[in-house]
C-alpha positions as CSV (number, residue, x, y, z in Angstrom):
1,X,27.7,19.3,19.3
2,X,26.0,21.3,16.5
3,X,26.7,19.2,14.1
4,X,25.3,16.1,16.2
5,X,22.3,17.4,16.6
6,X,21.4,18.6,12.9
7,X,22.6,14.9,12.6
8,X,19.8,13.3,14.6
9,X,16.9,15.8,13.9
10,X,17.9,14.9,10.0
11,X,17.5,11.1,11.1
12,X,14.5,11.4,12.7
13,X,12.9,13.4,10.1
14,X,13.6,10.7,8.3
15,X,12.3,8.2,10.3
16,X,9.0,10.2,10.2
17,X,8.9,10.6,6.5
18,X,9.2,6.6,6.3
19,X,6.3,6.4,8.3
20,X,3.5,4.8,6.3
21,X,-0.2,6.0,6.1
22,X,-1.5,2.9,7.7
23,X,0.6,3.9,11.0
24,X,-0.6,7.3,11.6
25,X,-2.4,7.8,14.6
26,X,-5.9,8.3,14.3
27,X,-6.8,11.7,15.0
28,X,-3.4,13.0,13.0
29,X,-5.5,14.0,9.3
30,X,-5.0,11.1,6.5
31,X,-4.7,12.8,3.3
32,X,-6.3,10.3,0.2
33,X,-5.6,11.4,-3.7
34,X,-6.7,9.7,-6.7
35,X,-5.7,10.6,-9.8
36,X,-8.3,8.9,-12.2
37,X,-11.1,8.7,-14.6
38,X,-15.5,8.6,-13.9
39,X,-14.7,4.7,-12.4
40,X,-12.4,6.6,-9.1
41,X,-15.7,8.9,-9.1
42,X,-17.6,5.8,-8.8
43,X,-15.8,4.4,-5.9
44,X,-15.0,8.0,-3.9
45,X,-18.5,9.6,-4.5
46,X,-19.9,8.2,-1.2
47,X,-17.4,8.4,0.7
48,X,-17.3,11.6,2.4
49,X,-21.1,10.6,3.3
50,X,-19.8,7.5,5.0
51,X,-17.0,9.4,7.1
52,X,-19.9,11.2,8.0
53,X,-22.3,8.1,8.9
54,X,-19.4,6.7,10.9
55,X,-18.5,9.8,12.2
56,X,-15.1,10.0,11.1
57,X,-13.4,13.3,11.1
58,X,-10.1,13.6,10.4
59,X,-9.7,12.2,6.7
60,X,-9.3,14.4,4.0
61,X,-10.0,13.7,0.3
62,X,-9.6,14.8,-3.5
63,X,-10.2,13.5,-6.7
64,X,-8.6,14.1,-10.4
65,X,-10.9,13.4,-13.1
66,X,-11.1,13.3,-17.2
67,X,-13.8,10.9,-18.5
68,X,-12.1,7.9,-19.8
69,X,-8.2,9.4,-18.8
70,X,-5.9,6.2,-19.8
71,X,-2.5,6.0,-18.3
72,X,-1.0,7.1,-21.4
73,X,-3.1,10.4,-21.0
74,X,-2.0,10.9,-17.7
75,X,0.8,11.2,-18.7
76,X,0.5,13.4,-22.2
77,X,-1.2,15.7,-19.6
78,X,1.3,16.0,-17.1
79,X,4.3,16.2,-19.6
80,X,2.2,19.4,-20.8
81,X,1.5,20.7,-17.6
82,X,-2.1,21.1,-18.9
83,X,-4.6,21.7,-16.5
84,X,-7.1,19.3,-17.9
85,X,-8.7,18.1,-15.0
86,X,-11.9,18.5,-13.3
87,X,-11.0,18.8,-9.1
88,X,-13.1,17.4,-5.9
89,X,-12.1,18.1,-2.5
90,X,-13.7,17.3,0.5
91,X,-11.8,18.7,3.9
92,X,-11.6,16.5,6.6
93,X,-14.4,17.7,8.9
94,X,-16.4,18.7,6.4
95,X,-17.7,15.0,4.5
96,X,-18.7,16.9,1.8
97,X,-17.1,17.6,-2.1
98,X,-16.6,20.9,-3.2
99,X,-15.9,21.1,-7.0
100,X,-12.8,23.4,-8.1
101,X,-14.3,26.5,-9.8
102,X,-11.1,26.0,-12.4
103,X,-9.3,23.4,-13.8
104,X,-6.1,21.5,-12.0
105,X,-3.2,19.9,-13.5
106,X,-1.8,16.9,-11.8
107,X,1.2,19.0,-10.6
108,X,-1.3,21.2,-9.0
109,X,-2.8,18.4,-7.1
110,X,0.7,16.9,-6.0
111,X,1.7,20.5,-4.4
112,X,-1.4,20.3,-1.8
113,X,1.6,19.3,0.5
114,X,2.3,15.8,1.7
115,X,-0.2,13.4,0.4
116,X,-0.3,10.1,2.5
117,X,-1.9,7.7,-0.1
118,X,-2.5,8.4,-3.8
119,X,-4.5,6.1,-6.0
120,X,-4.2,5.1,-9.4
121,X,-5.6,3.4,-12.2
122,X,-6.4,2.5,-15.7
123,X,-8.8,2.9,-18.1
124,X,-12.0,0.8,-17.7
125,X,-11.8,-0.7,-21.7
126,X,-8.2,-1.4,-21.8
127,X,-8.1,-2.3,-17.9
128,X,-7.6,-6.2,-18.7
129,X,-5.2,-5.1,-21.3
130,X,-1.8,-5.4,-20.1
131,X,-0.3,-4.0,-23.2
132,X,-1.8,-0.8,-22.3
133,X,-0.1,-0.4,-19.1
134,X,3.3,0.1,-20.3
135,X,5.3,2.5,-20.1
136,X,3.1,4.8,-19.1
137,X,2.2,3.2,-15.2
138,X,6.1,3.2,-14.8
139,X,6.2,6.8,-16.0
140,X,3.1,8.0,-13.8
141,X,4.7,6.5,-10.9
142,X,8.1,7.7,-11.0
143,X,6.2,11.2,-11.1
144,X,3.9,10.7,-8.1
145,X,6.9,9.7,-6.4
146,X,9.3,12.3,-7.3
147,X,6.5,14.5,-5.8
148,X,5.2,12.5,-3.2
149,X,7.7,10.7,-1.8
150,X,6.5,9.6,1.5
151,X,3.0,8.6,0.1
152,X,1.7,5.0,-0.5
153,X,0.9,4.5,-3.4
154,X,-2.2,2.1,-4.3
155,X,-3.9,0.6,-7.4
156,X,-7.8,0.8,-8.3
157,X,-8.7,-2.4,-10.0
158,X,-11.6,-1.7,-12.0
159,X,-14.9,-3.4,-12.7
160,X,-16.2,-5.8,-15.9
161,X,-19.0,-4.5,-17.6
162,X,-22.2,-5.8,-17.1
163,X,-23.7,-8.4,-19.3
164,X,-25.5,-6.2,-21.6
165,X,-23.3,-3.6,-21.4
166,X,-22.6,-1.5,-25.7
167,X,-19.5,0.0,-24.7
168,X,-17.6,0.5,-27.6
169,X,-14.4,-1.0,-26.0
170,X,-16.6,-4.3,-24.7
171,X,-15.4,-6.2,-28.0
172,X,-12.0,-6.4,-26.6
173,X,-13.2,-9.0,-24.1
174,X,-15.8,-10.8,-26.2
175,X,-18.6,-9.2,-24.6
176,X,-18.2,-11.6,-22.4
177,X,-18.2,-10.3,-19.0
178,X,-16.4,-13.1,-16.7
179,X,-13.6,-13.1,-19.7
180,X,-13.1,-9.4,-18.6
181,X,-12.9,-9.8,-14.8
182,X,-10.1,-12.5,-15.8
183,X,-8.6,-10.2,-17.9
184,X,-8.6,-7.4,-15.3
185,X,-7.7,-9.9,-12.4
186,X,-4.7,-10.6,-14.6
187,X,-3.5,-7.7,-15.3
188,X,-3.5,-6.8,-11.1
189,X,-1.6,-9.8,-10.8
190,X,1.4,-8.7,-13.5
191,X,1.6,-5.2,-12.0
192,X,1.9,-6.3,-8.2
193,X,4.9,-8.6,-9.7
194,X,6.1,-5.5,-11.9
195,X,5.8,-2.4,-10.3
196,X,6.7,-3.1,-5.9
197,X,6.3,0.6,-5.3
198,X,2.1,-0.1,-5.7
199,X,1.6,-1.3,-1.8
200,X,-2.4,-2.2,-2.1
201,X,-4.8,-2.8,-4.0
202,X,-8.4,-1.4,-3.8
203,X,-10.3,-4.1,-5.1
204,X,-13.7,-3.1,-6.5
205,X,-13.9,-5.1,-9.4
206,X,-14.1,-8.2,-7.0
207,X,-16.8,-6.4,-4.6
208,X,-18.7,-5.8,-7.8
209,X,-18.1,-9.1,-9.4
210,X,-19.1,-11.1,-6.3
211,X,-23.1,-8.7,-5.7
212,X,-23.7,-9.8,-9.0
213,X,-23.9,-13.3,-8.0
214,X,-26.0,-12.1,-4.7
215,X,-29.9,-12.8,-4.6
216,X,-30.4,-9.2,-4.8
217,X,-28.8,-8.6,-8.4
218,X,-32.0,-8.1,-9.9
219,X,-31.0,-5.6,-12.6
220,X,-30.3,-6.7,-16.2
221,X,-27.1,-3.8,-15.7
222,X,-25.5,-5.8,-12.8
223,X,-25.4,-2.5,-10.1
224,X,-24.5,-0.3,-13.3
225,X,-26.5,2.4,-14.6
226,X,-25.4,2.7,-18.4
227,X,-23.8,-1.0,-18.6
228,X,-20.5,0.4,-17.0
229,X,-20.3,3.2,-14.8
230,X,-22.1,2.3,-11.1
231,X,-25.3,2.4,-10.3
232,X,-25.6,5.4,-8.3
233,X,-27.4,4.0,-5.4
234,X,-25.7,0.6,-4.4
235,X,-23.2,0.2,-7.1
236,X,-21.6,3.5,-5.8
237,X,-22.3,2.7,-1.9
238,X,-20.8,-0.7,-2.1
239,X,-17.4,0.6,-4.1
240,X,-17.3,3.5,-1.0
241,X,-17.7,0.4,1.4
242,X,-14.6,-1.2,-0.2
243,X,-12.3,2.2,-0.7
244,X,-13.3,3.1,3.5
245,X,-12.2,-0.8,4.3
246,X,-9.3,-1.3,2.5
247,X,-8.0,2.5,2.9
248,X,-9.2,4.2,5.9
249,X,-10.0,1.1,8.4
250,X,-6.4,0.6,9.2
251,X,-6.2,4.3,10.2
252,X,-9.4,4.5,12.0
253,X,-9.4,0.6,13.3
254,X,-13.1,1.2,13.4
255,X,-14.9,-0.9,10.3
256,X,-17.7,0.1,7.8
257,X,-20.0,-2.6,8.4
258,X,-23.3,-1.8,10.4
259,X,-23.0,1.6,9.2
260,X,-26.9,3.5,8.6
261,X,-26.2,5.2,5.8
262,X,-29.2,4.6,3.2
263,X,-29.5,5.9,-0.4
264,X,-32.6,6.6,-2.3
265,X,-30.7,6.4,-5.6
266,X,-30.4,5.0,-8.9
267,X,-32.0,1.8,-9.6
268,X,-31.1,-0.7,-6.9
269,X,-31.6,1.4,-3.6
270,X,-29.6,1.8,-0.6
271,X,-31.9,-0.2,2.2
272,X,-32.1,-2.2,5.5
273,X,-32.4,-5.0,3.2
274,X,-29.7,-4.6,0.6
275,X,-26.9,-2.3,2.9
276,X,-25.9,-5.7,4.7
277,X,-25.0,-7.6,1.1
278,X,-23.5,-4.7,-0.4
279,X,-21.6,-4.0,3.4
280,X,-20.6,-7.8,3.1
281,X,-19.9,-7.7,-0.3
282,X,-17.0,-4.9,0.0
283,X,-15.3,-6.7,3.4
284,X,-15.2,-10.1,1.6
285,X,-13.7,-8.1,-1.4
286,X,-10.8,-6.8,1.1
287,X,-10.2,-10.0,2.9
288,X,-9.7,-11.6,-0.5
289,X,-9.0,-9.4,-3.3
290,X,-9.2,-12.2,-5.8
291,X,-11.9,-14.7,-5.2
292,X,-15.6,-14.0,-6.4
293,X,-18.2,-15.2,-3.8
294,X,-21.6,-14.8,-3.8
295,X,-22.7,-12.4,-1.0
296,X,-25.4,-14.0,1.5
């Protein structure tokens, strides 16, 4: 009898471990990691504010970042268990980040017990560069999952630069910023074929791509603020928009759009009149990940 019943509690815990994030019942805590670069900044700095707006409670966050971190570094960071990373949590209740005093490693992050959905991405230069993804997006998840079993894992596609954008890696597209969204697009494409274990996709680059054929792209840096990270008013509000839509609506069942929340911030502000496009801009992005369409 003993044995029957360590039997079916091991099956059932099972069962519960299998569960996927999008299943939990709103009100148990959905834990979100990313383990990125300044462009999963750019799409998570808003975000606790938005829980907050939509008074959302039980989601908790955190955020891994090194300026620039590639794959490959990822990787040469984990392999030497270096605490290289700069860490942001924000407790669920709380909507607010709180910056680690020290520096974590990405073993450090992956202990924080059971992680429901960890997030993942490339570099922004070589993110249309699919030469660049191997082997290192295998290797990084193989160690997220030997960690983290239990967690979904999903992919950040990234955004192209804007128009005028001098970064030093723009060359590799041509300066040519359509060329890049292709590139990037493409790359999405090859890994959803290549690596099954990466269950979404967050799909900024498409949000991004389709404002800046809205009527309220008025900024020769296309929502950026340097020609490639976000703007820090709507750039960074309508990435949040698409992160809480493609990540945290399934949990919540309760969507972003209508939400208040207004930012007096960076170039193109956070208002009645340019919420709704940036609000439309993120939902069109999740309904169809790769089709640019100018927001109206």
């Amino acid at each position: 009898m003993k044995r029957l019943l360590s039997l079916a509690m091991t099956i059932a815990m099972l069962f519960v471990v299998a569960i996927p994030a999008s299943a939990k019942k709103y009100g148990q805590t959905l834990r979100i990691l990313a383990i990125g670069n300044s462009f999963s900044d750019d799409g998570m700095e808003h975000l606790p504010a938005l829980l907050k707006n939509l008074g959302v409670e039980d989601v908790e966050l955190a955020r891994l970042f090194v300026g620039g971190c590639t794959l490959e570094r990822h990787m040469k960071f984990y392999n030497a268990e270096e605490s290289a990373y700069e860490f942001y949590h924000s407790e669920a209740g709380r909507n607010e980040w709180v910056k680690a005093e020290e520096k974590y490693s990405i073993q450090q992050a992956l202990a924080m017990g059971e992680w429901d959905i960890i997030t993942m991405q490339q570099a922004s230069g070589v993110s249309g560069l699919y030469e660049s993804y191997v082997p290192y997006l295998e290797q990084l998840i193989a160690t997220v999952r030997k960690a983290q079993p239990q967690a979904e894992l999903v992919w950040h596609m990234t955004w192209a630069y804007s128009t005028d954008s001098t970064h030093g890696e723009y060359p590799n597209y041509d300066r040519d910023q359509q060329k890049m969204y292709r590139a990037i697009t493409e790359c999405v494409h090859n890994l959803k074929r290549d690596y099954k274990s990466i269950k979404a996709i967050i799909p900024s680059g498409t949000a991004i791509q389709s404002l800046r054929e809205s009527a309220i792209n008025n900024s020769p840096k296309d929502f950026t603020r340097d020609g490639y990270h976000m703007d820090l008013g709507a750039g960074r509000y309508a990435l949040a928009c698409t992160w809480y839509e493609k990540l945290i609506r399934p949990y919540t069942h309760r969507s972003m759009m209508g939400n208040t929340l207004r930012l007096d911030l960076g170039d193109v502000k956070v208002d009645d009149q340019t919420a709704p496009y940036l609000q439309k801009a993120a939902r069109q992005a999740v309904k169809h990940p790769f089709k640019v369409r100018a927001v109206k």
